[in-house]
Structure formats: C-alpha cells, structure tokens
C-alpha positions as CSV (number, residue, x, y, z in Angstrom):
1,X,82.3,126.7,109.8
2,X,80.3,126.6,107.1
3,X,80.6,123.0,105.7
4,X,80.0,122.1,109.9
5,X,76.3,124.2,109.4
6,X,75.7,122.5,106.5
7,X,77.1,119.0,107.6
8,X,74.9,119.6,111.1
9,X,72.0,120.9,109.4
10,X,71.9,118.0,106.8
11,X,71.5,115.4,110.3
12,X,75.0,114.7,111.3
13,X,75.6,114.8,114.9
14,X,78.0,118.0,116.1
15,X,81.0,115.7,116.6
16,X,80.5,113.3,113.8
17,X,80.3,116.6,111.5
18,X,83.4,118.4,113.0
19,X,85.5,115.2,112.3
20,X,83.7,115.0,108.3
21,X,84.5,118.8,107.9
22,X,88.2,118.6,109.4
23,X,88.8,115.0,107.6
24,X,87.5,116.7,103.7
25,X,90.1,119.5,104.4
26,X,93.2,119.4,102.4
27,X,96.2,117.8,105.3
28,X,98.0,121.0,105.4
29,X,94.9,122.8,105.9
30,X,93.5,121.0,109.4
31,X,93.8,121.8,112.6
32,X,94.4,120.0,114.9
33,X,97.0,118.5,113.2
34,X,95.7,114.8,113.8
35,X,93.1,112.7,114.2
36,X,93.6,111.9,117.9
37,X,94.0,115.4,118.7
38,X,91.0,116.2,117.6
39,X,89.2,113.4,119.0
40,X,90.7,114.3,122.4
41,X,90.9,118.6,122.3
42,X,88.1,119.3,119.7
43,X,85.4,116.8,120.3
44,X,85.5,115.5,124.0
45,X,87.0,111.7,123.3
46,X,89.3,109.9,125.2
47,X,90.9,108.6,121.6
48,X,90.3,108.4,118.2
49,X,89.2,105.1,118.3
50,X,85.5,106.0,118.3
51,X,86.8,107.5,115.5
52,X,87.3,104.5,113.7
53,X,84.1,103.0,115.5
54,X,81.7,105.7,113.4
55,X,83.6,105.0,110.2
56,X,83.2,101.1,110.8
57,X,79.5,101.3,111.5
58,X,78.4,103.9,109.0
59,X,80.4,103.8,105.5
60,X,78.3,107.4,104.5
61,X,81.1,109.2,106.4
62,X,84.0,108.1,104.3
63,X,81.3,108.4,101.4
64,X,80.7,112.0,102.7
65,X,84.3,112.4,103.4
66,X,84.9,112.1,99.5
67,X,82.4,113.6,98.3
68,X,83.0,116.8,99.9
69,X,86.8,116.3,98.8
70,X,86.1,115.9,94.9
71,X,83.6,119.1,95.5
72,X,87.2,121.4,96.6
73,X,88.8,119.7,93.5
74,X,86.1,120.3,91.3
75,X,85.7,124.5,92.4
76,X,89.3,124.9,91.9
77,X,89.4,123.4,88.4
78,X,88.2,126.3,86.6
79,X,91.0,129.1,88.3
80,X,93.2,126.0,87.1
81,X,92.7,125.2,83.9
82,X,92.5,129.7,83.1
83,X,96.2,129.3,85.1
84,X,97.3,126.2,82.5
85,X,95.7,128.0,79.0
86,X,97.6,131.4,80.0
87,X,100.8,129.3,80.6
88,X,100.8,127.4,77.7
89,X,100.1,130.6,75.6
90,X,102.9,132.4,76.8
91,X,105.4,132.3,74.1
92,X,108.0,132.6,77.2
C-alpha cells in the first residue's frame, strides 16, 4: 500500500499505479495471480489488453516497473551479503 501512495502521489493514475506496484512485486508475492485478473477483479478492465496499451504508449512504466524492482534487490543485499560472510566463516 505503500509503494501505491507513493506511486499515486508521484502522478500515476490509481489503476496505472496498482498495476506498477503489483507488476515490481516479486511473482510469488502478487496477488492476483495474473495480469488479466487484475486487470478484470482489481482495476475495473474488461482485459489486460489496456494493459499492454499503457505500456505501448508510455515506456516510463516498464522503466518504473524496474526501477522499483532493482530498489527490493538492492534493500535485501545487505541482510544478504551478513547471511553469505557468516556462512563462509563457519568452519562447518
């Protein structure tokens, strides 16, 4: 809910920013599962297609889209690379 504020409050429409928020999300963390059932259940459409229409007609989603993904990757790095150091010291 967050990321939506944010996404929303940074000039996204609602339904364009509920599709960038649910599409940045790791797969096994979405829900709805897929794209066309959130275009139908979650944001009103009668397909994804207009989906695919935004994306066509405004390349800053997908941009978005990555940026935000990179951003999960790079706040777990840290708790990963502790994980990998106390690993590799273990003389187990």
């Amino acid at each position: 809910m967050d990321l939506y504020k944010r996404l929303v409050d940074g000039g996204w429409k609602w339904r364009v920013a509920v599709y960038i928020a649910w599409a940045a999300q790791p797969k096994k963390y979405r829900w709805p599962l897929t794209q066309e059932e959130l275009a139908i259940s979650c944001l009103g459409l009668t397909s994804d297609r207009v989906i695919a229409t935004w994306r066509k007609k405004n390349a800053t989603i997908d941009e978005t889209i990555s940026m935000l993904q990179g951003a999960i990757i790079f706040d777990a790095l840290p708790d990963a690379l502790n994980a990998m150091v106390e690993v590799a010291s273990d003389s187990d």
